[in-house]
Backbone bond lengths (Angstrom), bond angles and torsions (degrees), N, CA, C in turn:
res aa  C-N    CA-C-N  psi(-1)  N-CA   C-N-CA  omega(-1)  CA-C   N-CA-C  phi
1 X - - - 1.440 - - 1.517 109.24 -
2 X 1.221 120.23 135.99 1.578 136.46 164.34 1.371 107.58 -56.40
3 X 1.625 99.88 145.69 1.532 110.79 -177.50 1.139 93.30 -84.29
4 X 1.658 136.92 -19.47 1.008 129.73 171.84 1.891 144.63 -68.12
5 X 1.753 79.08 -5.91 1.615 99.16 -169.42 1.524 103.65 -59.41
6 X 1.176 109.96 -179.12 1.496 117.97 -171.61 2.038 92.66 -87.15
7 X 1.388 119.74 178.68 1.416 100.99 145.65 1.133 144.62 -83.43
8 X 0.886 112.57 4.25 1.844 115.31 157.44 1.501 108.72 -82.68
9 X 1.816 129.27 -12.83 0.845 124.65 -171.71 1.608 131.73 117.41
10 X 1.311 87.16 -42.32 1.612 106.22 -175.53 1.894 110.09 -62.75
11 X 1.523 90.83 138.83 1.870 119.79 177.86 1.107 104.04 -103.12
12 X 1.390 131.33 -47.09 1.459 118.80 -172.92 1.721 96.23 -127.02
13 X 1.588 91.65 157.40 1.700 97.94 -169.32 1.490 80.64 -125.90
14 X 1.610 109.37 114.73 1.760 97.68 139.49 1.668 132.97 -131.12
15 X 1.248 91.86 154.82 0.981 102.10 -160.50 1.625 122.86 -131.76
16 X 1.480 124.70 170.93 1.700 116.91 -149.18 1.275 84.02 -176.52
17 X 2.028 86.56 154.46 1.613 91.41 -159.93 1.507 87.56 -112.76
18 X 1.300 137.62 39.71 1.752 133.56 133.50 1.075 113.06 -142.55
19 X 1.373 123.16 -170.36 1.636 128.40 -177.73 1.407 89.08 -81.16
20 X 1.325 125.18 -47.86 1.825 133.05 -167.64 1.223 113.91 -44.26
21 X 1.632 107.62 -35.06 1.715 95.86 173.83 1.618 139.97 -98.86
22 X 1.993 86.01 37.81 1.662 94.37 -168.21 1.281 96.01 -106.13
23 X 1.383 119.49 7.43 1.911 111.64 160.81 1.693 109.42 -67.84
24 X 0.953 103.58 -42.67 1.737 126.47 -179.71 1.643 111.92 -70.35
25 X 1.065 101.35 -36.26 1.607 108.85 -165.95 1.808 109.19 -88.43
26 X 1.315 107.60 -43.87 1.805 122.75 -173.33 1.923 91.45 -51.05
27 X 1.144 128.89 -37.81 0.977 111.93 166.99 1.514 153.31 -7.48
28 X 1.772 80.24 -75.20 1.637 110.89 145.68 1.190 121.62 -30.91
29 X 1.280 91.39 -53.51 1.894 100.52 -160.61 1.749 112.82 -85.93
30 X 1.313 108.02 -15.47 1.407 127.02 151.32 1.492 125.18 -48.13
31 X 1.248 100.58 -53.38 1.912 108.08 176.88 1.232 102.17 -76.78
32 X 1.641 128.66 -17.01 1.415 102.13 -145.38 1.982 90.12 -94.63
33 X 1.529 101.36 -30.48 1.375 123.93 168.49 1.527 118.12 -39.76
34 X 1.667 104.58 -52.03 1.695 114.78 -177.24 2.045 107.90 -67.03
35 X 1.489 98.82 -18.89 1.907 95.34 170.57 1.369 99.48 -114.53
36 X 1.621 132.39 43.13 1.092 117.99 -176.86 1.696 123.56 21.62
37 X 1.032 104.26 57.30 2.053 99.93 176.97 2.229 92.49 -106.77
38 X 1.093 107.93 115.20 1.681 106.81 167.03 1.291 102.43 -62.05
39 X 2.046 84.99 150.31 1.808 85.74 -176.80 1.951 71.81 -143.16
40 X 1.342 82.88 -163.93 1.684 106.34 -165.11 1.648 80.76 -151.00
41 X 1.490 87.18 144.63 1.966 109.64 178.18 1.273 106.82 -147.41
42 X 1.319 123.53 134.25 1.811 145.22 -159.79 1.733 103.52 -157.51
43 X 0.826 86.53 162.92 1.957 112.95 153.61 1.362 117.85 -113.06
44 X 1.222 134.85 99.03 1.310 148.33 151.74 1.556 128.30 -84.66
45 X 0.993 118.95 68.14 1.320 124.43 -158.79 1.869 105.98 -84.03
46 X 1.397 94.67 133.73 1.485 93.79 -170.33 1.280 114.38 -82.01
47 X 1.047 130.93 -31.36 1.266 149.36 159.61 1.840 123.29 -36.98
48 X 1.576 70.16 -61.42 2.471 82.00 -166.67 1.443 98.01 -97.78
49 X 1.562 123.41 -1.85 1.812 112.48 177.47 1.534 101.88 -155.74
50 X 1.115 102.87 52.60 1.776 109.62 168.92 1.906 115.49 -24.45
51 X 1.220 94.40 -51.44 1.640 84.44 -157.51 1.013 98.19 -99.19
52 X 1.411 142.93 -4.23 1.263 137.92 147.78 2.061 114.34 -58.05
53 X 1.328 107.48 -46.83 1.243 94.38 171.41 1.495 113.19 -67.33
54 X 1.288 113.94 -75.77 1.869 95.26 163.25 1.670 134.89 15.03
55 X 1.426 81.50 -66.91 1.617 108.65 177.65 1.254 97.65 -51.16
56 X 1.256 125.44 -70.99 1.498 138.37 -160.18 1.181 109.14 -44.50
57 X 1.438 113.80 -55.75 1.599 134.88 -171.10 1.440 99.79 -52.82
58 X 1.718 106.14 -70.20 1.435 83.38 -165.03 1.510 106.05 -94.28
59 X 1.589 145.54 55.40 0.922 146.68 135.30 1.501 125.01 -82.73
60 X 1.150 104.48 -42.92 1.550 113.15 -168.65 1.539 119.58 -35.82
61 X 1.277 111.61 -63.06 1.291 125.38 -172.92 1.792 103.73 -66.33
62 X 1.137 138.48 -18.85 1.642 129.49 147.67 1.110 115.79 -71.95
63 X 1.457 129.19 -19.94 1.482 118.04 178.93 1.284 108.84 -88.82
64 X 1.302 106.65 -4.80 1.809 103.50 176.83 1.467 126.55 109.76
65 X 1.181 131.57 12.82 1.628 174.32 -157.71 1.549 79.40 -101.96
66 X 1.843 87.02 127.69 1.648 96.31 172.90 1.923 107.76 -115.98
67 X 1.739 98.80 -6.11 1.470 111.14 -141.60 1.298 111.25 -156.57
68 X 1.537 125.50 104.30 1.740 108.99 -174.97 1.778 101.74 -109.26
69 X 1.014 117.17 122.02 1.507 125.79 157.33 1.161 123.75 -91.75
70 X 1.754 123.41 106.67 1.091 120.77 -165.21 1.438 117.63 -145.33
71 X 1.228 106.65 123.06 1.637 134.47 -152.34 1.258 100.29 -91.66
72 X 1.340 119.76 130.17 1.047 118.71 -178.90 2.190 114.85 -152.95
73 X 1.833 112.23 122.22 1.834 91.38 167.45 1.058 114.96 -105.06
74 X 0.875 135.26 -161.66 1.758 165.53 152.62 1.705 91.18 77.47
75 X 1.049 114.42 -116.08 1.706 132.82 -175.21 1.531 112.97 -56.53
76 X 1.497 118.52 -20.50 1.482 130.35 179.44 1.276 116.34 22.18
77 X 1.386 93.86 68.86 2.111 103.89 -176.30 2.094 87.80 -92.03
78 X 1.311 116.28 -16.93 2.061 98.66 -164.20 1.761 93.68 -45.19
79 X 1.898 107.91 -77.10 1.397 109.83 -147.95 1.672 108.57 -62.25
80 X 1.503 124.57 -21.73 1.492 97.44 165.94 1.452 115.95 -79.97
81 X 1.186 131.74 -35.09 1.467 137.22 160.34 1.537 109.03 -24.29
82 X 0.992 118.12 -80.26 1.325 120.66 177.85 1.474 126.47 -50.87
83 X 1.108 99.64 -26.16 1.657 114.66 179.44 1.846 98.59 -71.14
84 X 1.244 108.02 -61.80 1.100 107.22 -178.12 1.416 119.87 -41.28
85 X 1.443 124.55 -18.70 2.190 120.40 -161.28 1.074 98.92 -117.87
86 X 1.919 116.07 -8.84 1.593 108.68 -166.33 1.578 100.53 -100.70
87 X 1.459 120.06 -155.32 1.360 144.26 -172.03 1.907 93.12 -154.84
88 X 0.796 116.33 -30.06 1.455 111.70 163.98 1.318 125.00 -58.46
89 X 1.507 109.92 149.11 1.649 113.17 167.49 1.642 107.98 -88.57
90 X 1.999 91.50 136.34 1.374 95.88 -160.84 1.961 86.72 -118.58
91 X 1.388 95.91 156.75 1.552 95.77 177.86 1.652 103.07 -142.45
92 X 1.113 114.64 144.79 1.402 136.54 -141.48 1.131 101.60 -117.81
93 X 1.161 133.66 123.14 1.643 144.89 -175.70 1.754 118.96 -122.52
94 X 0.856 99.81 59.39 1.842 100.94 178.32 1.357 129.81 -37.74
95 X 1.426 131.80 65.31 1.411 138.29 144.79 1.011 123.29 7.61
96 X 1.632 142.86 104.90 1.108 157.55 142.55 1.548 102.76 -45.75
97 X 1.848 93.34 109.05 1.634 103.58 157.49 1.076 118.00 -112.07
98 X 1.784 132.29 -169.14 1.485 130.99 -160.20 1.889 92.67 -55.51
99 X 1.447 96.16 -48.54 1.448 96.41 -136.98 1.797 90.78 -105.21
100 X 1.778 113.93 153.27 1.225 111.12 174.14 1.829 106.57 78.17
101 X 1.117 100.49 -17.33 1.950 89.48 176.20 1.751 105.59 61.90
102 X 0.905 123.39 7.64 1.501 127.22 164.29 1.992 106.12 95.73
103 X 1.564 101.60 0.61 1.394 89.52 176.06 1.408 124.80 -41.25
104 X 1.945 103.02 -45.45 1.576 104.08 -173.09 1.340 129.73 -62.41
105 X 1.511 110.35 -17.91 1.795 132.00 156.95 1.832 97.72 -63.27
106 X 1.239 109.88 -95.98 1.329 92.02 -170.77 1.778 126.84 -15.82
107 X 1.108 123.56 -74.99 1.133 145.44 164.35 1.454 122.00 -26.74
108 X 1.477 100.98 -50.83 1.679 88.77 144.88 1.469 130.81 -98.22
109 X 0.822 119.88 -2.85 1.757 121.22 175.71 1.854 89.37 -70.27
110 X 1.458 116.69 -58.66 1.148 112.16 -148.74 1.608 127.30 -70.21
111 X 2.137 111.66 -22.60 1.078 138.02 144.10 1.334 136.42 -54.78
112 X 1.406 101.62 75.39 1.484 104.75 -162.79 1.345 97.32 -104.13
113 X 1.357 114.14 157.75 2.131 107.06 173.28 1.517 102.57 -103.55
114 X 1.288 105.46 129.47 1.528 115.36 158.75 1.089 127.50 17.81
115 X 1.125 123.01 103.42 1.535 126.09 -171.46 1.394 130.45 74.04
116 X 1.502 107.85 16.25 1.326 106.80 -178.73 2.066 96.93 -133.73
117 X 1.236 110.13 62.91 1.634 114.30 -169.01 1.178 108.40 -59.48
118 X 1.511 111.39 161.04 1.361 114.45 163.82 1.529 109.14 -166.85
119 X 1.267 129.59 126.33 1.404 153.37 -144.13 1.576 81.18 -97.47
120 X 1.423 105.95 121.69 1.467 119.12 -178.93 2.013 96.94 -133.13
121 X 1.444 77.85 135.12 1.940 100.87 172.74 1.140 99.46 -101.25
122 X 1.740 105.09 -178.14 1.462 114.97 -173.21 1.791 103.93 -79.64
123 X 1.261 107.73 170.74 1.437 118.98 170.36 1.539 112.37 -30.07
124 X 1.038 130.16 152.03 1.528 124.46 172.92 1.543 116.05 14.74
125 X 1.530 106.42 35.70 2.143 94.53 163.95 1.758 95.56 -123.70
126 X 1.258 89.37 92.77 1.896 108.29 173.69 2.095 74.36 -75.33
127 X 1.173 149.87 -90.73 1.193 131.66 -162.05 1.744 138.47 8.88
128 X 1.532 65.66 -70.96 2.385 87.43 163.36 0.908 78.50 -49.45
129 X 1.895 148.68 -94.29 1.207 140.86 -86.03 1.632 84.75 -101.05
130 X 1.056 129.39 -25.97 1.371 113.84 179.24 1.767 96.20 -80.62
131 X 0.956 142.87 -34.14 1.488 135.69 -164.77 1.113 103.39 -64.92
132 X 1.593 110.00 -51.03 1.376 110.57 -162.24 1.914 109.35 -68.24
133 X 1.217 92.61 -26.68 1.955 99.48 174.80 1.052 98.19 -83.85
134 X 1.999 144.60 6.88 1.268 107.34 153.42 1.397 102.63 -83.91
135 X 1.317 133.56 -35.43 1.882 148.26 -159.25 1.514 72.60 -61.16
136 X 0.878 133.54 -72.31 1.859 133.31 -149.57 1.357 108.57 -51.02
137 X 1.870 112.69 -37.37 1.117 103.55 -170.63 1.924 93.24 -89.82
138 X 1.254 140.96 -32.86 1.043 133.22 -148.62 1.624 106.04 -77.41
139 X 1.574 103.86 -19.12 1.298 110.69 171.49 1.653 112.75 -24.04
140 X 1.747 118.70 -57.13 0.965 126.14 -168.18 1.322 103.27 -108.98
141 X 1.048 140.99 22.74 1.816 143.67 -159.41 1.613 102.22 -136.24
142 X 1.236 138.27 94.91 1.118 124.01 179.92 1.827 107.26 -85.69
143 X 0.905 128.85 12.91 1.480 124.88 172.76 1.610 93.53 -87.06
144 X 1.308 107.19 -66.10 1.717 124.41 -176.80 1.893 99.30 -48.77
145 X 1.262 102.21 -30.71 2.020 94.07 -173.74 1.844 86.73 -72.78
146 X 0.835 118.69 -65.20 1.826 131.08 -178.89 1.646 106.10 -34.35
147 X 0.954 126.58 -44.48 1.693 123.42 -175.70 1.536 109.81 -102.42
148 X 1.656 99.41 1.27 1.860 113.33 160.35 1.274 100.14 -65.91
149 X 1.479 110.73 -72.70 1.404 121.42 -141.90 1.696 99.38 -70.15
150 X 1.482 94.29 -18.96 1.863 92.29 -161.30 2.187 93.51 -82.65
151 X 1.297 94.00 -37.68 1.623 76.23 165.80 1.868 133.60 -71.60
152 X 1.313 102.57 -4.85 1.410 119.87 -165.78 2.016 92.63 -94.69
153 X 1.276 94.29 -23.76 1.354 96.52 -168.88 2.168 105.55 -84.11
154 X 1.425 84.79 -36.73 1.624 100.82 172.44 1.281 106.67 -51.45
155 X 1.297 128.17 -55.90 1.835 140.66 -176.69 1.564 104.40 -64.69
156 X 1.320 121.94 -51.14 1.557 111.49 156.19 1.211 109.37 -46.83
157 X 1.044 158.01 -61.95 1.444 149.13 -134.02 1.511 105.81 -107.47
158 X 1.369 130.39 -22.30 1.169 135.96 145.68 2.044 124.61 -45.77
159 X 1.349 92.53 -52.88 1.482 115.80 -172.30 1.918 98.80 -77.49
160 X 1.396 119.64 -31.22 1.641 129.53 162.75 1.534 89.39 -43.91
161 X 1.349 121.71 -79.24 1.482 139.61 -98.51 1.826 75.55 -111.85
162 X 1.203 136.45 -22.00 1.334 114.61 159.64 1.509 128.79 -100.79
163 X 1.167 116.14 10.05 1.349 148.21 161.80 1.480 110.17 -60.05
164 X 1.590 104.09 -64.22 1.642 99.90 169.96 1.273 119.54 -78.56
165 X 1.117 130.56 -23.53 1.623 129.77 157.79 1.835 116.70 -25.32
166 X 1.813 90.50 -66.32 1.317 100.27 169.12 1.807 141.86 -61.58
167 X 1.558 98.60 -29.54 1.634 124.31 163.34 1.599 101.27 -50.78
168 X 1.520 104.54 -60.31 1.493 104.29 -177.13 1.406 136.83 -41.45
169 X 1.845 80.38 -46.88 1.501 98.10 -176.94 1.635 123.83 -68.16
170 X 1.439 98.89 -28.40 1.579 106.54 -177.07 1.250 107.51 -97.37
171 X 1.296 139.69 29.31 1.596 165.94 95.22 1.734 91.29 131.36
172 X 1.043 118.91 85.53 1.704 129.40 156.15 1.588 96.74 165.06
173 X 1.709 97.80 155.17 0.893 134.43 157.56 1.921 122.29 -64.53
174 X 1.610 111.35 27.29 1.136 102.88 -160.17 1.331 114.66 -112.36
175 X 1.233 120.90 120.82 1.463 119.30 -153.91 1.704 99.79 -105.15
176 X 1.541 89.73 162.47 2.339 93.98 -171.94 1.122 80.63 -69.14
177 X 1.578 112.25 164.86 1.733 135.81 146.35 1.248 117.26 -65.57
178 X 1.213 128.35 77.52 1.713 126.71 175.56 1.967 88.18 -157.99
């Protein structure tokens, strides 16, 4: 554990503005689990508890929060909201709702104005958003850079190993020149 963790522990906080988008969101919390990094998970909804999210934003980074992942559908004001009160890197997860397939999340998560960034994944892959908050944290973590590369190395060797599947199938052993 980081001296930096919060005291409960937690490196990355994510967070979503209903209970509905923690089918979508646990994701996150899936990758962040497979590099052991602690996180903390809430509903902060920007909308129905303003100054509680506020709060959040600009608390995090004193409680020890290196990383906010924050899920957000329809109007997706959380991850620029938060972006705006923190000093932290915030990453933006666009929620698939009934309607629109979550473009209108993307689209606003991803339109941010000048100086107020925010690291946006694809439609419903809270995953990336946990990966990319381990790379963020490993930046400075060389154990966490080491169980990067060794999972990056797993996805090579996956992406090998169905490569020859396909060689097989199209009848030779004949592999590209690269």
């Amino acid at each position: 554990m980081s001296d930096h963790a919060t005291p409960t522990g937690a490196r990355v906080g994510i967070v979503m503005g209903s209970d509905s988008d923690w089918p979508v969101m646990q994701a996150a919390a899936e990758a962040l689990r497979e590099f052991d990094v602690p996180f903390e998970a809430d509903v902060v909804s920007a909308h129905r508890m303003p100054d509680e999210m506020l709060a959040y934003g600009r608390e995090a980074a004193d409680r020890g929060l290196s990383v906010i992942i924050a899920g957000a559908g329809g109007a997706a004001h959380l991850p620029g909201m938060l972006a705006s009160v923190t000093p932290l890197p915030v990453i933006g997860v666009p929620v698939p709702l009934k309607y629109l397939d979550g473009m209108d999340s993307l689209l606003s998560i991803v339109q941010m104005p000048a100086g107020v960034p925010v690291a946006t994944v694809a439609v419903g892959n809270a995953r990336n958003a946990g990966l990319l908050a381990v790379r963020i944290l490993a930046a400075t973590d060389a154990d966490l850079r080491a169980k990067m590369v060794e999972f990056q190395d797993s996805l090579r060797q996956a992406a090998t190993d169905k490569g020859a599947v396909v060689r097989e199938a199209a009848g030779g052993p004949r592999k590209l020149g690269f």
